[in-house]
PDB file as gemmi writes it, atoms N, CA and C in Angstrom:
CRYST1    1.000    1.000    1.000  90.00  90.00  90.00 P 1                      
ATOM      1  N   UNK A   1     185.616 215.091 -29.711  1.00  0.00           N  
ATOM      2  CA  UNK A   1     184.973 216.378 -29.642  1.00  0.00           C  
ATOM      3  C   UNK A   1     185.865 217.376 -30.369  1.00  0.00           C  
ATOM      4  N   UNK A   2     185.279 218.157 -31.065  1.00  0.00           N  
ATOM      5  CA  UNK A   2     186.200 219.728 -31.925  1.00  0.00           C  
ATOM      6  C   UNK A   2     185.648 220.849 -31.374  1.00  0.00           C  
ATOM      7  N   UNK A   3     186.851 221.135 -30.842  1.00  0.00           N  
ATOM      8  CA  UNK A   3     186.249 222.675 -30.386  1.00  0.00           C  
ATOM      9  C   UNK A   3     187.200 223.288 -31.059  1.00  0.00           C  
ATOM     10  N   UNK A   4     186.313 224.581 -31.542  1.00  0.00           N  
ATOM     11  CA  UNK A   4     186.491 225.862 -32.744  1.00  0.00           C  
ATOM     12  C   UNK A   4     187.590 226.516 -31.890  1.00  0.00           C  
ATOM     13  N   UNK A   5     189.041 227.139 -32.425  1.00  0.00           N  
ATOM     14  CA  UNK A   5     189.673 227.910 -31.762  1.00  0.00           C  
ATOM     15  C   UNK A   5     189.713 229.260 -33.046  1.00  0.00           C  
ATOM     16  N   UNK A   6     189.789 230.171 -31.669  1.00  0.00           N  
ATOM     17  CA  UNK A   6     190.238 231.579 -32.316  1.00  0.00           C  
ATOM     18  C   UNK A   6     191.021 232.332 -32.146  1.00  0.00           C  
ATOM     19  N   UNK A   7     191.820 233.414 -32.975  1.00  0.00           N  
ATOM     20  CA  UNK A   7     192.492 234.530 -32.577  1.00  0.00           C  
ATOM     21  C   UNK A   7     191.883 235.596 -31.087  1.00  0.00           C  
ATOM     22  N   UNK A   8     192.765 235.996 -30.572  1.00  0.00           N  
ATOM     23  CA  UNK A   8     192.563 237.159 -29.672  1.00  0.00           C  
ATOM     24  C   UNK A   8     191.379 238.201 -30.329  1.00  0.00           C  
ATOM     25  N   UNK A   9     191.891 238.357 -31.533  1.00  0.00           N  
ATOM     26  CA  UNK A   9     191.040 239.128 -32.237  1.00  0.00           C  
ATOM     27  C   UNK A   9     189.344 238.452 -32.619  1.00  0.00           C  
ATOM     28  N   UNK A  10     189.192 237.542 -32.125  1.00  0.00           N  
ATOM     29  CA  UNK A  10     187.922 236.781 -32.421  1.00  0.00           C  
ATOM     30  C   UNK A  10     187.838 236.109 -33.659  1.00  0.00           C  
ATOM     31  N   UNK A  11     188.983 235.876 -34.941  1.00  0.00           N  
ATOM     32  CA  UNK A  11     188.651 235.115 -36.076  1.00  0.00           C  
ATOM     33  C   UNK A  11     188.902 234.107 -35.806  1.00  0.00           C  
ATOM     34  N   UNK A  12     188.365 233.296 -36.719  1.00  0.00           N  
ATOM     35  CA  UNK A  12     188.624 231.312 -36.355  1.00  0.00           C  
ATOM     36  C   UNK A  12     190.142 231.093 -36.890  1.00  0.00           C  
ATOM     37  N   UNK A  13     190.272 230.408 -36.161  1.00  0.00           N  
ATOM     38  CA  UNK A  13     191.540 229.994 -36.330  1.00  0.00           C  
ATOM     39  C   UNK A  13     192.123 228.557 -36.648  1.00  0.00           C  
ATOM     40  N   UNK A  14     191.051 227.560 -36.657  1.00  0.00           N  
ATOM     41  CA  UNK A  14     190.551 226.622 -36.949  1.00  0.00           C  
ATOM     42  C   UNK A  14     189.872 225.387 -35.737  1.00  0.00           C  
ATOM     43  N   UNK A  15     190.367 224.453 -35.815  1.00  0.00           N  
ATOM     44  CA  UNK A  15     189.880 223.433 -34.625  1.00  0.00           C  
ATOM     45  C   UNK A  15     190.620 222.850 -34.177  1.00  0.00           C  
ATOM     46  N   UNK A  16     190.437 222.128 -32.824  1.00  0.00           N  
ATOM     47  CA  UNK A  16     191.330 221.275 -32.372  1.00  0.00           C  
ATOM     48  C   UNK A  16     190.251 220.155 -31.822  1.00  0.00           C  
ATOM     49  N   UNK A  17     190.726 218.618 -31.816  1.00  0.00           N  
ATOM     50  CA  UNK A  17     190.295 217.693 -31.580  1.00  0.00           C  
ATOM     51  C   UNK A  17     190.648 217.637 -30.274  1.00  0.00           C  
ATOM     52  N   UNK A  18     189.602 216.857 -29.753  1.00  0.00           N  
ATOM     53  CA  UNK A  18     190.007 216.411 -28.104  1.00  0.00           C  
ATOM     54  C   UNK A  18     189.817 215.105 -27.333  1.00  0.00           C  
ATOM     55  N   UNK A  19     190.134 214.166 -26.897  1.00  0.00           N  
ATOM     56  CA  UNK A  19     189.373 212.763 -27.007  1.00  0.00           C  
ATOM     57  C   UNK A  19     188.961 212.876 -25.622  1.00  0.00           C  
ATOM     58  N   UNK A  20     189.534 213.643 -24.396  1.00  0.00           N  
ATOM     59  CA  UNK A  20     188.849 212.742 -23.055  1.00  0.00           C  
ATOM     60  C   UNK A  20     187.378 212.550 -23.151  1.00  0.00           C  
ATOM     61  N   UNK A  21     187.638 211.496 -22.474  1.00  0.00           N  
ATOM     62  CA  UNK A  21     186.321 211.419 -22.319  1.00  0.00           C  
ATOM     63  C   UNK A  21     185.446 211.535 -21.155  1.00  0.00           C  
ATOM     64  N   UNK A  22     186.023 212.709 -20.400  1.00  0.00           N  
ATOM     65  CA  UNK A  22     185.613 213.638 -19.246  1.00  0.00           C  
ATOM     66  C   UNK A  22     184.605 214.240 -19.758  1.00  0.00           C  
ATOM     67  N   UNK A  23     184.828 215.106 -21.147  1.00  0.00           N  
ATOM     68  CA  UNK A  23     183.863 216.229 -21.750  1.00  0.00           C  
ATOM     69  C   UNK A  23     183.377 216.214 -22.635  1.00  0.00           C  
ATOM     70  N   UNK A  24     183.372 214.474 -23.055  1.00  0.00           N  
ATOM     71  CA  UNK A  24     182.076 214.117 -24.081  1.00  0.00           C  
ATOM     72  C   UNK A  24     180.859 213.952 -23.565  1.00  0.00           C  
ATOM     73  N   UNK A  25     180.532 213.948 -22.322  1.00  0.00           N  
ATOM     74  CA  UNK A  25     179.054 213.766 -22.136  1.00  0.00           C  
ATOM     75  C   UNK A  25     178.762 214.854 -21.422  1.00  0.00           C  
ATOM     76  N   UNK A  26     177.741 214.852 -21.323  1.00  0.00           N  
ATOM     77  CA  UNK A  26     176.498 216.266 -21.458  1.00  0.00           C  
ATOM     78  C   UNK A  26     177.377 217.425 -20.251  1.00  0.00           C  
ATOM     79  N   UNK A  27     177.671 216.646 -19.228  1.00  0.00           N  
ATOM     80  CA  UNK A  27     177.673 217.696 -17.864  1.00  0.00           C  
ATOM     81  C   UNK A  27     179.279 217.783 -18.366  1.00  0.00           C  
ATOM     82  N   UNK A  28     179.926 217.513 -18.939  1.00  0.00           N  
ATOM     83  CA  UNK A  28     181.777 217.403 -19.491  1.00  0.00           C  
ATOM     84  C   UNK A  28     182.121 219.203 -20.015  1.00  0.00           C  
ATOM     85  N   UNK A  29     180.868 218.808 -21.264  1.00  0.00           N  
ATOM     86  CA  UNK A  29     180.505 219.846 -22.404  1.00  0.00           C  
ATOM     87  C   UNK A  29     179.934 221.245 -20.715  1.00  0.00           C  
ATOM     88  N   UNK A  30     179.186 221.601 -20.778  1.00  0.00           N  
ATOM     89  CA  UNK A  30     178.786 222.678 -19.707  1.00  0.00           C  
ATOM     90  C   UNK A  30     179.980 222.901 -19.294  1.00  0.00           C  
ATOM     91  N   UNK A  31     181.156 222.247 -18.176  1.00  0.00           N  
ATOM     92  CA  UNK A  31     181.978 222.215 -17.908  1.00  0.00           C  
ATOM     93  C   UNK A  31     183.101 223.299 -18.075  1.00  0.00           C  
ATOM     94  N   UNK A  32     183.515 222.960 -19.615  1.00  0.00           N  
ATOM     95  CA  UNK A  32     184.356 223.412 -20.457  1.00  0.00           C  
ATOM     96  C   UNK A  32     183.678 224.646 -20.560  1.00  0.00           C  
ATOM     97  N   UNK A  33     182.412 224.622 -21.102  1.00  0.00           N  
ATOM     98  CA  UNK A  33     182.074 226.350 -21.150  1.00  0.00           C  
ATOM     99  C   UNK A  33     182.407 226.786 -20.198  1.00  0.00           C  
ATOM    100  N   UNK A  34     182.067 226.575 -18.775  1.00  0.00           N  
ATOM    101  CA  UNK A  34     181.662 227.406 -17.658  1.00  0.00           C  
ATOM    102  C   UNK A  34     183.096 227.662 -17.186  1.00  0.00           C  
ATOM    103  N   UNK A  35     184.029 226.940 -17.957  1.00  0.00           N  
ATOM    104  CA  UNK A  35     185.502 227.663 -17.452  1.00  0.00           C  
ATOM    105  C   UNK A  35     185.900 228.286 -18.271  1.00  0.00           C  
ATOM    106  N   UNK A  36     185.656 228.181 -19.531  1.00  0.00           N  
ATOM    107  CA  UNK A  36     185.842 229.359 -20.766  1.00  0.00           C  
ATOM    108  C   UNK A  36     185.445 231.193 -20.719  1.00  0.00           C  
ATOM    109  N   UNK A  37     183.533 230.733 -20.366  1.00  0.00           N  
ATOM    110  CA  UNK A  37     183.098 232.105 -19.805  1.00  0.00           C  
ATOM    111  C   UNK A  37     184.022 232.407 -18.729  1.00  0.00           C  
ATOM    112  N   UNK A  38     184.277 232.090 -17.365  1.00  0.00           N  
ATOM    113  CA  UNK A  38     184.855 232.269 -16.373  1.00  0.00           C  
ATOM    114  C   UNK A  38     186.522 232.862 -16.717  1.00  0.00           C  
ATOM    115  N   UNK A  39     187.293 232.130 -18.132  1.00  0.00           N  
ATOM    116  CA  UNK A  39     188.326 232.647 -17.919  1.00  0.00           C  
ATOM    117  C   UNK A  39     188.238 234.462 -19.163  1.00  0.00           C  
ATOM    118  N   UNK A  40     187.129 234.569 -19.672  1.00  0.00           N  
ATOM    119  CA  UNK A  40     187.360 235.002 -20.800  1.00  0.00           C  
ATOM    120  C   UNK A  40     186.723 236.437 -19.485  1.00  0.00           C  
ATOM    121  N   UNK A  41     185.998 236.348 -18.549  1.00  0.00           N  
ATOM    122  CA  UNK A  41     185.284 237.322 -17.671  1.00  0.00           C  
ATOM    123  C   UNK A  41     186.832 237.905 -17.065  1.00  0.00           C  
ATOM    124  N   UNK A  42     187.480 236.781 -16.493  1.00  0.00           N  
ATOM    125  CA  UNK A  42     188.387 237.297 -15.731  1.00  0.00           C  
ATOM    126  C   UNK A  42     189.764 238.464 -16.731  1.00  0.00           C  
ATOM    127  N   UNK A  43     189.902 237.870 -18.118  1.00  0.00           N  
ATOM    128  CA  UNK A  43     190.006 238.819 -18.755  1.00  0.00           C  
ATOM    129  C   UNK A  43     189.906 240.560 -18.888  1.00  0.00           C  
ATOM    130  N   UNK A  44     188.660 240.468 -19.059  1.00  0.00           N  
ATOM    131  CA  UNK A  44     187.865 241.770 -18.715  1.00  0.00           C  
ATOM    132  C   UNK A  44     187.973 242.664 -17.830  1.00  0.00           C  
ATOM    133  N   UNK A  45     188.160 241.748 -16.795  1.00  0.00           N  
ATOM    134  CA  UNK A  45     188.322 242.738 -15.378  1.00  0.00           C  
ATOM    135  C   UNK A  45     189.559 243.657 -15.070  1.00  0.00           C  
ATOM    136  N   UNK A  46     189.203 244.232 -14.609  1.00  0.00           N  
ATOM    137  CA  UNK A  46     190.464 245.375 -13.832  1.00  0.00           C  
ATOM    138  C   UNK A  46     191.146 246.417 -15.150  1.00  0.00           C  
ATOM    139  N   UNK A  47     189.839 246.794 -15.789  1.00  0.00           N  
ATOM    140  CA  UNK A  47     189.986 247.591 -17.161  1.00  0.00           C  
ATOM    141  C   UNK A  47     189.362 249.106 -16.779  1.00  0.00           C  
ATOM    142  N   UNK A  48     188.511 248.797 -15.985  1.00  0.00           N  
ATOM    143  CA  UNK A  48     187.830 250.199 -15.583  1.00  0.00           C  
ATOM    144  C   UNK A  48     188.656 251.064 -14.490  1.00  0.00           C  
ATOM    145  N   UNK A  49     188.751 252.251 -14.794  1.00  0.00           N  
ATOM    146  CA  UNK A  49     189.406 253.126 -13.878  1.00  0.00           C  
ATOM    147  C   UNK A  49     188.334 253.973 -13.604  1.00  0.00           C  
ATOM    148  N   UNK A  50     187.757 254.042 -12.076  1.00  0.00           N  
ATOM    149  CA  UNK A  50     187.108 254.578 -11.380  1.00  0.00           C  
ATOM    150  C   UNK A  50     187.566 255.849 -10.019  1.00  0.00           C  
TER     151      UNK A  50                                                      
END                                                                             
Protein backbone atom coordinates (compact mmCIF):
# COMPACT_ATOMS: atom_id res chain seq x y z
CA UNK A 1 0.00 0.00 0.00
CA UNK A 2 1.41 3.93 -0.71
CA UNK A 3 0.18 6.35 1.20
CA UNK A 4 0.79 10.06 -0.09
CA UNK A 5 2.72 12.04 2.68
CA UNK A 6 2.72 15.76 3.19
CA UNK A 7 4.21 18.86 4.62
CA UNK A 8 2.45 20.62 7.65
CA UNK A 9 1.86 23.06 5.10
CA UNK A 10 -0.30 20.58 2.99
CA UNK A 11 2.29 20.02 -0.11
CA UNK A 12 3.16 16.44 -1.09
CA UNK A 13 5.96 15.42 0.07
CA UNK A 14 6.05 12.26 -1.59
CA UNK A 15 5.08 8.52 -0.54
CA UNK A 16 5.77 5.98 1.67
CA UNK A 17 5.24 2.24 1.15
CA UNK A 18 3.70 0.06 3.74
CA UNK A 19 3.40 -3.79 3.67
CA UNK A 20 1.19 -4.91 6.79
CA UNK A 21 -1.08 -6.59 5.95
CA UNK A 22 -3.51 -5.34 8.67
CA UNK A 23 -4.45 -2.34 6.19
CA UNK A 24 -4.54 -3.90 2.93
CA UNK A 25 -7.98 -5.01 3.07
CA UNK A 26 -11.01 -3.01 2.91
CA UNK A 27 -11.87 -2.50 6.82
CA UNK A 28 -7.51 -1.99 7.35
CA UNK A 29 -7.82 1.02 4.72
CA UNK A 30 -11.09 2.87 6.75
CA UNK A 31 -9.01 2.23 9.73
CA UNK A 32 -6.04 4.26 8.92
CA UNK A 33 -8.31 7.07 7.80
CA UNK A 34 -10.44 7.12 10.80
CA UNK A 35 -7.23 7.64 12.87
CA UNK A 36 -5.80 10.18 10.53
CA UNK A 37 -9.18 12.32 10.56
CA UNK A 38 -9.20 11.72 14.37
CA UNK A 39 -5.56 12.79 14.79
CA UNK A 40 -5.60 15.74 12.32
CA UNK A 41 -9.27 16.95 14.45
CA UNK A 42 -7.42 16.68 17.59
CA UNK A 43 -4.97 19.08 16.08
CA UNK A 44 -7.45 21.72 15.66
CA UNK A 45 -8.73 21.80 18.92
CA UNK A 46 -8.08 24.11 21.78
CA UNK A 47 -7.46 27.08 19.13
CA UNK A 48 -10.57 28.98 19.95
CA UNK A 49 -10.54 31.47 22.74
CA UNK A 50 -13.95 32.00 24.05
Amino acid sequence: MELKVQTLSGEEAGTHSVGFSVIEDEKGEQAVHDTVVAFMAAQRSGTAKT
